[in-house]
DRENGU-569045 format. One record per residue (C-alpha): x, y, z. Coordinates in steps of 0.001 Angstrom, whole numbers, plus 524288, in hexadecimal, padded with zeros to 5 digits. Layout:
BEGIN
XYZ;...
This chain:
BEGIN
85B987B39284975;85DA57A61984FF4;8630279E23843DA;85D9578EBD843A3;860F8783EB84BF7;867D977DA98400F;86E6B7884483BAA;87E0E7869F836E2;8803C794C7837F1;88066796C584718;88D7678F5B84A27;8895178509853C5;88C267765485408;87E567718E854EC;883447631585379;88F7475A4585382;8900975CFA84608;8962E76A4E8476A;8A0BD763BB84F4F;8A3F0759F18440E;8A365766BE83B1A;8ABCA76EF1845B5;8B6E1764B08452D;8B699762AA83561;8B85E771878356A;8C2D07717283E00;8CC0D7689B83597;8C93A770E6829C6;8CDFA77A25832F6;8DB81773C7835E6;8DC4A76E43827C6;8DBFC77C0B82083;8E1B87834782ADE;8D72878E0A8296B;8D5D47992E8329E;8C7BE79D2582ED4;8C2DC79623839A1;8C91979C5D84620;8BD1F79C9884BA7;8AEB9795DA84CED;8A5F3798F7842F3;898F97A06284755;88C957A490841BB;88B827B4EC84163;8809F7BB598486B;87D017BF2A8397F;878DE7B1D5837CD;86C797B42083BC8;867B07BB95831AD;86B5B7B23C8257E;8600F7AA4F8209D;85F2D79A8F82063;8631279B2E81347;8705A7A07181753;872AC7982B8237C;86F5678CB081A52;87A527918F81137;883B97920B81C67;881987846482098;883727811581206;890637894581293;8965C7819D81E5F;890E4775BF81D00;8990C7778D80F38;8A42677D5381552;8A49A7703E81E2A;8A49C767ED81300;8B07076DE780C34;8B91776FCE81912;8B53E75FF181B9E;8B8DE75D3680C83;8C7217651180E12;8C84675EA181AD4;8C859751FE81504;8D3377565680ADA;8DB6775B3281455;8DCA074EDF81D42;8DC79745B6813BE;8E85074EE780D93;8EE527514381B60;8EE23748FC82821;8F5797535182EF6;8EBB175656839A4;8F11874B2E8420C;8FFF774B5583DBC;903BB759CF83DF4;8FC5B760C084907;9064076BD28486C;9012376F8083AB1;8F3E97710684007;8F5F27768B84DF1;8F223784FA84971;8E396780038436B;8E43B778C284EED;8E68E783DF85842;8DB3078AA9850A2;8D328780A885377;8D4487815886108;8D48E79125861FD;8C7FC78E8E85AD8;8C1B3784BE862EA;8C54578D5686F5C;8BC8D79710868F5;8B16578EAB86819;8B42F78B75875E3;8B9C977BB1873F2;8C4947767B87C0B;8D1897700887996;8CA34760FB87B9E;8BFC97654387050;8C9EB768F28679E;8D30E75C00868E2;8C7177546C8675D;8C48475A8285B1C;8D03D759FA85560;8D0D874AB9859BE;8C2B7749E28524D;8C79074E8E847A0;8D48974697845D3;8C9D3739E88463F;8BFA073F5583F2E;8C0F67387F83163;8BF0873BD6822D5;8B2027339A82248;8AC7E7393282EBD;8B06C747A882AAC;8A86C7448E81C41;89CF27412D825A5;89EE774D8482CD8;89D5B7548981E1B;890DC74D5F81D17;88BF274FDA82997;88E4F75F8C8274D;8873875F5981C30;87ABA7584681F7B;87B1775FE282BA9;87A8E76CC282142;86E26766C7819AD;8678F765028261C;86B2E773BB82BE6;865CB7791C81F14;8592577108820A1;857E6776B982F38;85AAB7836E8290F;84E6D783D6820F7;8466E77D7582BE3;8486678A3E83155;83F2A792F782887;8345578B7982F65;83B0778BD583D93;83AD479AF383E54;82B2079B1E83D51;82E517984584D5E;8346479E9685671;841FD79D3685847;844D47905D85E51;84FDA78E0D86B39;8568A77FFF867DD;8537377B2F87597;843FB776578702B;8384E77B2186AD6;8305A7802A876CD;8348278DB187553;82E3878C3286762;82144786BF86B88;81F0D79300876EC;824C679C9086C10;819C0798F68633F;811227981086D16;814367A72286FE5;812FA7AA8786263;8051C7A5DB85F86;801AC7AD1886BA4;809367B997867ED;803B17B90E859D4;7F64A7B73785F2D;7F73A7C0F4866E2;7FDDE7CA5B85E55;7F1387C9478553F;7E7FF7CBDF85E43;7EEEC7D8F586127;7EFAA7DCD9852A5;7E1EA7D89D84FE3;7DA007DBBF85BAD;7CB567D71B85B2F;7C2387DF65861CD;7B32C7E40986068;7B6017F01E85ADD;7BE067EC4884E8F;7BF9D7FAC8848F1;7C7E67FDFD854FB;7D4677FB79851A2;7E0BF7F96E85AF9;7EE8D7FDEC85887;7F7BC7F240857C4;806B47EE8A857F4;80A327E9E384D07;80E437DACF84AC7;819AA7D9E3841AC;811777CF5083928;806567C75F83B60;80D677BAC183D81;815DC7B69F845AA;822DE7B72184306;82DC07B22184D1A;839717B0FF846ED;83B187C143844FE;84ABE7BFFE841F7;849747B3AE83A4A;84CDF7B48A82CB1;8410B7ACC28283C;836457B64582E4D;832D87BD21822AF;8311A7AE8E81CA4;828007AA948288D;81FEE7B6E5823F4;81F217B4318161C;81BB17A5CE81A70;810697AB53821AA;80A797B46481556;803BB7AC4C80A2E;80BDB7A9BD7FF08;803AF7B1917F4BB;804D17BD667FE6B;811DD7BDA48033E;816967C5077F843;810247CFA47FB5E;817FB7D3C980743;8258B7D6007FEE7;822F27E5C47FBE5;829727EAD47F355;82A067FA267EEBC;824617FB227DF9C;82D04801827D627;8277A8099F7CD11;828B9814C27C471;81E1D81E1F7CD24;8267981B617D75D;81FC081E987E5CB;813C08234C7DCE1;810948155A7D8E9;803FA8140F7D4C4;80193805487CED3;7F58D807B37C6F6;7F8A3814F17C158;807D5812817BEDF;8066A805037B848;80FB280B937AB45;80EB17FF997A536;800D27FED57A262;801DC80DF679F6F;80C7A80D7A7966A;804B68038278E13;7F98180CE278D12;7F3C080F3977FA4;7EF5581CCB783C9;7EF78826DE78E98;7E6D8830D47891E;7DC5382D73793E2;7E6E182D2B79D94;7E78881F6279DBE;7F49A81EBB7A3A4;7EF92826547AF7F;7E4F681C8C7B1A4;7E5D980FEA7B99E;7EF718043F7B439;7F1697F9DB7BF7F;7FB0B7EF1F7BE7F;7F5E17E21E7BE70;7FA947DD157CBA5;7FB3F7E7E87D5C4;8090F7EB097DB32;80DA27E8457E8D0;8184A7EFBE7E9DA;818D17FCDF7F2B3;8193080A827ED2B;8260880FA07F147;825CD81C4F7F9B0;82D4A82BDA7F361;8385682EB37F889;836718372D804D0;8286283522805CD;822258398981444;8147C8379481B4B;80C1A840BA8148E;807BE84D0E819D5;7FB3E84C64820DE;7EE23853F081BE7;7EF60861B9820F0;7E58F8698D82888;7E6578758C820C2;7E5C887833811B8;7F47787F1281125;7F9D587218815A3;7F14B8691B80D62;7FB2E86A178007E;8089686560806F1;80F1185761804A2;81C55851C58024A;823F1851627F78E;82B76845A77F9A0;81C5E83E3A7F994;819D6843797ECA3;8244F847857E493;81EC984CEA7DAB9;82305859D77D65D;81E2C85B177C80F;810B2860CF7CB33;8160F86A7A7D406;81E4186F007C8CB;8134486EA77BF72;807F0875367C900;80FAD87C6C7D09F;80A88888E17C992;7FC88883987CD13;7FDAE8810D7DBC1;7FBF3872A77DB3C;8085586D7B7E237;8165F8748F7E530;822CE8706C7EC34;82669874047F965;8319486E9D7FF3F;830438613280227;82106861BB80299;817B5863107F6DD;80C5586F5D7F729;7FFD48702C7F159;7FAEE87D927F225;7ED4287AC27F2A1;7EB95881337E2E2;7EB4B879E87D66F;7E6D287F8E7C7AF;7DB60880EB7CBF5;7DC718879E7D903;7EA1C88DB97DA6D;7E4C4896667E3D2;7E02B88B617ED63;7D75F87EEB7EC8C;7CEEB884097F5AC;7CBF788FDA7EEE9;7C7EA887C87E3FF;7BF8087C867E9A0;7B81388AFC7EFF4;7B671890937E243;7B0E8883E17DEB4;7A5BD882F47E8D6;7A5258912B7E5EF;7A0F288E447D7A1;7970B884087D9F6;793B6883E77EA62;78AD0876C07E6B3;799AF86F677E734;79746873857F85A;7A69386D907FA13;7A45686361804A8;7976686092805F0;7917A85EF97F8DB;79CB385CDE7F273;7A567853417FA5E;7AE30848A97EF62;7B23D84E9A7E545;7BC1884A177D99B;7C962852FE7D56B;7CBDC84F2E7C84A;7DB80851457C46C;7DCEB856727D10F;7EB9A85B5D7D0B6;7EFE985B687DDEB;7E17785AAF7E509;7E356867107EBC9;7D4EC868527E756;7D0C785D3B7EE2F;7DA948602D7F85C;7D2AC86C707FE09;7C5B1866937FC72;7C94785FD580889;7C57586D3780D7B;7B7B786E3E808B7;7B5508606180D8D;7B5AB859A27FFA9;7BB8784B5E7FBE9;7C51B84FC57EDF5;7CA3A842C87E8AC;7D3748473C7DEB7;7D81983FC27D2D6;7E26F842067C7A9;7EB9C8388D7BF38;7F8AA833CB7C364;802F383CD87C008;7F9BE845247B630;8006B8511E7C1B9;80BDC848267C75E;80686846A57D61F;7FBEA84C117D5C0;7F22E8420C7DCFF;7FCE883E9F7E537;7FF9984E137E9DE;7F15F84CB27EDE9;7F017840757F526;7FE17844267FBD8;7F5B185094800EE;7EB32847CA804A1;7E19884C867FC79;7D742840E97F5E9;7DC6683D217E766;7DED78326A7DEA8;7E62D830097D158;7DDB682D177C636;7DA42831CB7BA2D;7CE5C834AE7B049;7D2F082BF97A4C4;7CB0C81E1679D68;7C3A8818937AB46;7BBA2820CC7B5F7;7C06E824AF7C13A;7BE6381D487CC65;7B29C821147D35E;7A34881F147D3CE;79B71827B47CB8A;792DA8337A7D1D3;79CCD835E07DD0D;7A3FB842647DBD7;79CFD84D627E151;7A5B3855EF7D954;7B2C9853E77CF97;7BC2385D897CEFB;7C56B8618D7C304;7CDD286D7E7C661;7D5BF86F5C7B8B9;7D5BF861A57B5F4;7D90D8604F7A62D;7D022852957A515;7CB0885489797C5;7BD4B853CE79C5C;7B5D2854ED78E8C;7BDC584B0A786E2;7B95E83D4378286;7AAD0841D07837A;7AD0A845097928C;7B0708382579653;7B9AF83E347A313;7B007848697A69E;7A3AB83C927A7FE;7ADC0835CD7AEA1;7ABBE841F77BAC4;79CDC8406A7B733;79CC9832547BBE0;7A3F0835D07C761;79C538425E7CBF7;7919E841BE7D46D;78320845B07CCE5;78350855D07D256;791BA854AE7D41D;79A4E85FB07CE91;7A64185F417C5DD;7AE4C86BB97C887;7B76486E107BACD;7C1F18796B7BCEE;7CA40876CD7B237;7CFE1881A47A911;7C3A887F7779EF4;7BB178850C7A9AD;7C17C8925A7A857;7CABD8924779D49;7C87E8993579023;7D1868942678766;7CEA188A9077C3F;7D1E087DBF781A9;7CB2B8807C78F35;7BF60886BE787E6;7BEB587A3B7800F;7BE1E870CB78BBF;7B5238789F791C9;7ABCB879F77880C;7AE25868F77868A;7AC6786826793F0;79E3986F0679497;79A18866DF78993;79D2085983790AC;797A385FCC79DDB;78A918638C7992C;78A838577279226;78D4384FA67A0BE;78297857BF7A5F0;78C4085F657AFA6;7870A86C037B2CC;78EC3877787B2FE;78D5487E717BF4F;79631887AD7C041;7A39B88BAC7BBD6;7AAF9895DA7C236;7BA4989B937C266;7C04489DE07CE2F;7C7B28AB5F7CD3B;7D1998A8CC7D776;7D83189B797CF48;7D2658A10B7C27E;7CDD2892F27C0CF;7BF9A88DB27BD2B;7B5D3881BF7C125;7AA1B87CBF7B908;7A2B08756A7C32F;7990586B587BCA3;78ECB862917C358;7898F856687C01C;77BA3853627BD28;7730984C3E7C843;768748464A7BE5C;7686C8401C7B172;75F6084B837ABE0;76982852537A482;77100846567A024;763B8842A67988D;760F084FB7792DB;76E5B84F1378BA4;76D5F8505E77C40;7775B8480777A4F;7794C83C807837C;78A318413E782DD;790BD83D3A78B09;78865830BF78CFC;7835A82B28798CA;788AA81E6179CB5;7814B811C579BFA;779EE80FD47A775;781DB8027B7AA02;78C0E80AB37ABDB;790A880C327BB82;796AE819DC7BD56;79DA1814887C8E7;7A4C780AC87C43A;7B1C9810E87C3E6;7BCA8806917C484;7C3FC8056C7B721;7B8CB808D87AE5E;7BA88810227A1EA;7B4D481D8B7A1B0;7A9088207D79960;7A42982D9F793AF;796A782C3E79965;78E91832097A51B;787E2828637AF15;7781E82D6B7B154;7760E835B37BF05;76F7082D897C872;7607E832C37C9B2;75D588268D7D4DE;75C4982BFB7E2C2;7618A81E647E7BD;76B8E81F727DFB9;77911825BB7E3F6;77BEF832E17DBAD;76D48836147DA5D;7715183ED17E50E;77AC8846AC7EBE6;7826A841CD7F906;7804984948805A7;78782852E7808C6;7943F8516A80E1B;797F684CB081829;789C18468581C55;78B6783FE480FD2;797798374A8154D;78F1C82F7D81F4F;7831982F038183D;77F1B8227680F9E;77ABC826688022E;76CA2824C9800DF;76EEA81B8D7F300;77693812EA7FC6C;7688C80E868015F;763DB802D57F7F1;7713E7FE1F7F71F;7789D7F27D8000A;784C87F6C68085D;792DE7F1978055E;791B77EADE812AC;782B37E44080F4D;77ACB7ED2F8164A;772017F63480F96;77DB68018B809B1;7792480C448139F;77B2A8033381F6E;786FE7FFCE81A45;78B4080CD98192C;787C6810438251A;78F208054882B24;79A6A8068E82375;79AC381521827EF;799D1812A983719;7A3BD80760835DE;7AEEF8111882F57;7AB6781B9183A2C;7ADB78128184366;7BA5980B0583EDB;7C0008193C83A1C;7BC1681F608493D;7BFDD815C085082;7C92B80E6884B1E;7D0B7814D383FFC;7D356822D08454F;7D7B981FFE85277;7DB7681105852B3;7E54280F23848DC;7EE638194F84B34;7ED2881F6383DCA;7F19082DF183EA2;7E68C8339F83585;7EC1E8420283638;7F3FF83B7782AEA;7EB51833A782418;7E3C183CB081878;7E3FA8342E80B86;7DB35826C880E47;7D58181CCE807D7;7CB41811B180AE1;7CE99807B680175;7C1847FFE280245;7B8B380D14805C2;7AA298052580496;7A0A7810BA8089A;7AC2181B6480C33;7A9898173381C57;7B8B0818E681FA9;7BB2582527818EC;7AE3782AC981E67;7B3828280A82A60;7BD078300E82A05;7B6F483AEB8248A;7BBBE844A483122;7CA9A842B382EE7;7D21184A47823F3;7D4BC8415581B1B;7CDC283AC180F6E;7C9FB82CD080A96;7CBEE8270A7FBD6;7BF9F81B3A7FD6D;7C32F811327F337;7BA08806DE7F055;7C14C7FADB7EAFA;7BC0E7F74F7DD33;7B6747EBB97E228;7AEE87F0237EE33;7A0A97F4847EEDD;79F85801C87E6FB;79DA780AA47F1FA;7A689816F97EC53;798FA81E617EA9E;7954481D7A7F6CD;7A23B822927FCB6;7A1A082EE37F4B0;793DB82FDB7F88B;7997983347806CB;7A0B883D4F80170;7AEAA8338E7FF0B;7B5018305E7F45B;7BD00824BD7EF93;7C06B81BA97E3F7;7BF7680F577DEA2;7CBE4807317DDF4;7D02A7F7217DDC0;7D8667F6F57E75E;7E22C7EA227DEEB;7E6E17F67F7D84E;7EDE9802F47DC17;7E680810C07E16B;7E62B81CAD7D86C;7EF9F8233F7E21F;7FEB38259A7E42A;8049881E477EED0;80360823997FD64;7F8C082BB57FB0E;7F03D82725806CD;7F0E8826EB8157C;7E7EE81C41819D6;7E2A98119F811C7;7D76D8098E81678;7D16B7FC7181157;7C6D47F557815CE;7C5577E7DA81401;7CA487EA9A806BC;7D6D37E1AF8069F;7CDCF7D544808C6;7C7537D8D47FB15;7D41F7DC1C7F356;7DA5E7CEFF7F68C;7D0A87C8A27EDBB;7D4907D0637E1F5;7E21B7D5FF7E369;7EEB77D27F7EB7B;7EDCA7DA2E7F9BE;7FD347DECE7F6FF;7FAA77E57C7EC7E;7F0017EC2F7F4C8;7F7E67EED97FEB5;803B37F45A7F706;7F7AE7FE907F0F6;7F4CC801787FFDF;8043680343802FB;804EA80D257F5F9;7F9508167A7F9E4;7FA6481623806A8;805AB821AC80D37;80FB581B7E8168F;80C7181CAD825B7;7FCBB81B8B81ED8;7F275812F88243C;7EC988065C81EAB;7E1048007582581;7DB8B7F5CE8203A;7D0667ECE28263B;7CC8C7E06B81FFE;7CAC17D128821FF;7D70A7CAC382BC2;7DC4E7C40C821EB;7DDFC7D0488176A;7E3017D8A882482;7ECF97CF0882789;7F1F37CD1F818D6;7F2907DCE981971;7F8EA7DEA282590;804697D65F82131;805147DCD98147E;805E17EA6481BA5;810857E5E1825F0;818867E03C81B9B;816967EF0981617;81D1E7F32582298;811887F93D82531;80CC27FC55833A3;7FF427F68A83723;7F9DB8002184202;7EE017F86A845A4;7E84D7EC4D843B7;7D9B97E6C8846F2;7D21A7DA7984678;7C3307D50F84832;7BB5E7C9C88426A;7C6187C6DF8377C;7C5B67D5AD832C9;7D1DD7DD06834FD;7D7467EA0883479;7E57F7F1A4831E9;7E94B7FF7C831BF;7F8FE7FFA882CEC;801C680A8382A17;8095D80A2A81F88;8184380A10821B7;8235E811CA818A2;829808048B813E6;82D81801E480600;830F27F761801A6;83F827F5837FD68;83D297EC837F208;839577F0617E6EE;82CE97EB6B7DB4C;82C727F1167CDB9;81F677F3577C9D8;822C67F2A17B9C5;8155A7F8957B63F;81903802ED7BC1C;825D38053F7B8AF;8260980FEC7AD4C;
């Protein structure tokens, strides 16, 4: 780096000043007889890397140095006049002097007239010499900080300023152009162009200057520029960090955990920023097979856990295999073979028609989702969900496999979804004490099943004889009948000596008003079965909708007509967009085919052969995961707590997805998905919650080398693009038109080195 016109550190004599300083040095020189100074004194090459703070130190250290030399000086002639009268004392500093002079490149007629000067040169002139040095130091220091603002320019020759004004000049051009490239209008907005990627979105001339990273900063608001200072969180969980299920201290204070209270969500107050660190020897994960054999292989190193292996091994769950972790495809349930079982199934009841009637379905304490894993196979949508370390790993085994879960668990508040949605719930051996507390978990299903939906039960009451199974059993029929479930048919399948009880819910009200008893109760009818986010569960059961127009009164079509067809209740009701909701839909749907055809399979460079887990983080009707119905992968559609309620519809297509506020942390481990996208979602969250802490939630779910695309206003892209580059994060493409922009990024491997305690969750 060039150092400052007015820098002491270079060596030069920038004025006849240094002369008068050269000479006073030079009788110190003779006077102490020192041979320190044999040569010229030079700044090093490494001088370019100190900061203004230490070349304004180093003018304070000779300009100090100076002072003291002049002060001993003065001692020594006043105590000795001996320069004049014995030259033979002094004829070997002279010598020096010369030798030293020749160096520098002065002649014989420099050096006499120096040594003349400074016989002359009196006490009061050499005091004014001190002075001079001095103020000459205050005024270097000034020019020193008057540099901070210089190296905003280019760096400037000291023959004028002309070379400034055309460098400039160049750089407006260059940073015009430069935008135009990276956001490139055009008619068709949805196709996108791949770009080279700026290194920022300012300027930035001064790339070796030591006050670069302060011209950054500079340009970043104050209140934001925090937030690009990463730093990796340390906690107790580790890589496995999940901020509103790990928050011990909230957990430890609990007053009781009989409900499984301490499984249940506890976020901290203020979101953290920090990023979840990655395990040790973690790789890309394997990519979603094309035959079953392979579909039950990951690494070890990305989850490793070992204590289920040890405890299910007998069971065919999960078992160690060199550096890779195997899922045999069995379970209790179905040692001999998921498949066999989800056939004995359809088998028992063929009404369930895997696949066509029955497309979403829920896996209650799902173990390691092989279930759900084969249904892939029959064409069905399994979301899967269990607690956090109720079978260490267990949620995480499944999304590392790529197979649709979540972590969550039936406690004190409903689970997140709409009511009537489910077109079947699944419990293989699940021990969720159904028939306690007057059924209050079991309703829970009920408000969450679909009116002629089925609830398939093969748990060891079905087929067990001994007194405890025979007594929840017997419990279990009670509470059943009582719901209005209809039996309709239990069978044991001979091959895994295991049993299902396959139950149906009621599509009127007629039964539920024939009951003697009115136990359990229905609920009020101010009571909104799909309001699902943080409220307490209730031991009631919501009435069946009998009203044609209204949605449950009848069953979807069939899959998969039933993904691009508008429900017929949609048709008194407005869009999301303002036209009339079927409209809407139908625009919505043509837009996502469009943007996902032409624009995000083949324009952003995304190598979908390894994308399998994604999520649309602002879903609306479900448009972008219908889209890409054809490829193998599947879609989690949240719908932010405060967006439009649309989650019905989406599972109306034959989806599924969740509610969730997106200013707290996802009921998943981190890097469990491939591709996040968000739609004009940011723009909305920056109202309510700080964009970092959103961010640092899309760094923990999303796998390194995954993609982020995000499309929103300008002003939320460009906030979000610097975030992500101060990530180290690669952005792949970038898009502009009428103030709306658009990003797809992959994330990098970086860590940060620095570290954050998170205390809350620090057991």
């Amino acid at each position: 780096m060039a150092m400052g016109k007015y820098s002491r550190v270079d060596g030069k004599k920038s004025s006849s000043y240094g002369l008068t300083i050269t000479i006073v040095l030079i009788v110190s020189l003779c006077l102490v007889g020192t041979w320190m100074f044999t040569s010229s004194w030079s700044a090093s090459d490494d001088s370019a890397g100190y900061s203004s703070t230490d070349t304004a130190k180093d003018v304070d250290s000779v300009t100090k140095n100076v002072a003291e030399e002049k002060k001993e000086e003065n001692e020594a002639v006043t105590e000795n006049s001996q320069v004049k009268t014995e030259p033979e004392e002094s004829s070997g500093e002279k010598t020096e002097v010369v030798e030293d002079r020749k160096e520098n490149g002065d002649g014989d007629e420099e050096k006499e007239k120096i040594v003349k000067e400074v016989e002359s040169e009196s006490d009061e002139s050499k005091e004014k010499v001190v002075k001079e040095v001095e103020s000459e130091s205050d005024e270097a220091k000034e020019k020193e900080k008057t540099q901070l603002e210089e190296s905003t320019e280019e760096n400037k020759s000291e023959d004028g300023n002309n070379g400034t004004e055309e460098n400039a000049s160049e750089t407006e051009e260059s940073t015009e152009k430069s935008n135009k490239e990276v956001f490139p209008a055009g008619d068709q907005a949805e196709i996108t162009k791949e770009t080279t990627t700026k290194d920022g979105s300012w300027s930035t001339q001064l790339v070796e200057s030591q006050n670069e990273k302060k011209a950054q900063e500079s340009s970043v608001p104050k209140d934001q520029q925090s937030s690009y200072e990463w730093k990796t969180c340390n906690v107790t969980a580790g890589p496995d960090y999940i901020p509103c299920l790990d928050n011990l201290q909230v957990i430890k204070k609990l007053q009781s955990t009989m409900h499984y209270e301490h499984r249940e969500r506890h976020c901290p107050e203020e979101s953290p920023r920090c990023l979840v660190s990655l395990p040790d020897g973690y790789k890309r994960s394997i990519k979603w097979p094309n035959s079953r054999e392979k579909v039950n292989l990951i690494w070890y190193n990305n989850v490793p856990h070992t204590k289920l292996a040890a405890i299910k091994g007998h069971q065919n769950w999960v078992k160690m295999s060199g550096e890779h972790l195997t899922f045999p495809g069995g379970g209790t349930q179905f040692v001999n073979g998921a498949l066999h079982y989800i056939d004995f199934i359809q088998e028992s009841y063929p009404a369930i028609a895997w696949g066509n009637r029955t497309r979403v379905i829920l896996d209650v304490g799902c173990g390691v989702a092989s279930f759900g894993g084969f249904l892939f196979e029959r064409d069905v949508l399994a979301l899967s969900f269990a607690p956090k370390d109720e079978h260490e790993a267990q949620v995480q085994f499944a999304l590392e496999r790529g197979i649709p879960a979540m972590l969550n668990v039936m406690g004190t508040k409903r689970l997140p979804f709409p009511g009537s949605v489910f077109d079947l719930i699944h419990c293989a051996r699940c021990r969720v004490p159904w028939h306690i507390e007057g059924g209050k978990l079991l309703l829970e299903l009920n408000r969450a099943l679909r009116p002629g939906g089925f609830f398939v039960w093969s748990a060891t009451p079905v087929y067990r004889k001994n007194e405890e199974d025979s007594g929840i059993w017997k419990a279990m029929s009670e509470l059943t009948k009582a719901m209005c479930w209809k039996l309709v048919t239990i069978k044991k399948d001979k091959l895994n000596e295991v049993g299902a009880a396959i139950y149906q819910k009621p599509t009127t009200n007629e039964c539920y008003n024939k009951r003697p008893q009115n136990d359990p109760p229905l609920c009020k009818d101010s009571d909104d079965q799909n309001a699902a986010w943080n409220v307490p569960l209730e031991a009631c059961m919501h009435k069946v909708t009998e009203d044609s127009s209204k949605r449950g009164a009848s069953w979807p079509n069939m899959w998969p007509e039933r993904l691009e067809t508008a429900p017929e209740w949609l048709d008194s009701q407005e869009g999301v967009y303002g036209k009339p909701a079927p409209e809407d839909f139908a625009a919505d749907q043509e837009k996502w085919k469009t943007v996902v055809a032409k624009s995000y399979i083949d324009g952003m460079g995304i190598d979908w052969s390894n994308v399998r887990n994604v999520m649309d983080m602002r879903a609306v009707y479900g448009g972008f995961a219908a889209a890409l119905k054809d490829l193998k992968l599947w879609v989690m559609n949240v719908v932010p707590v405060d967006a439009p309620d649309t989650l019905p519809i989406i599972y109306e297509r034959g989806l599924f997805g969740i509610y969730h506020d997106w200013c707290e942390s996802f009921n998943t481990y981190p890097r469990t998905y491939d591709l996040l996208h968000a739609d004009h979602l940011f723009s909305t969250l920056r109202k309510r919650c700080k964009l970092e802490s959103v961010m640092a939630e899309v760094d923990r779910i999303l796998r390194p080398e995954g993609t982020f695309i995000i499309r929103d206003d300008m002003e939320t892209i460009g906030e979000v693009e610097k975030m992500v580059k101060s990530m180290k994060w690669e952005v792949k493409t970038t898009q502009s038109k009428d103030n709306e922009g658009l990003l797809s990024i992959k994330k990098s491997w970086w860590r940060p080195t620095q570290t954050e305690t998170i205390k809350s969750a620090i057991a």
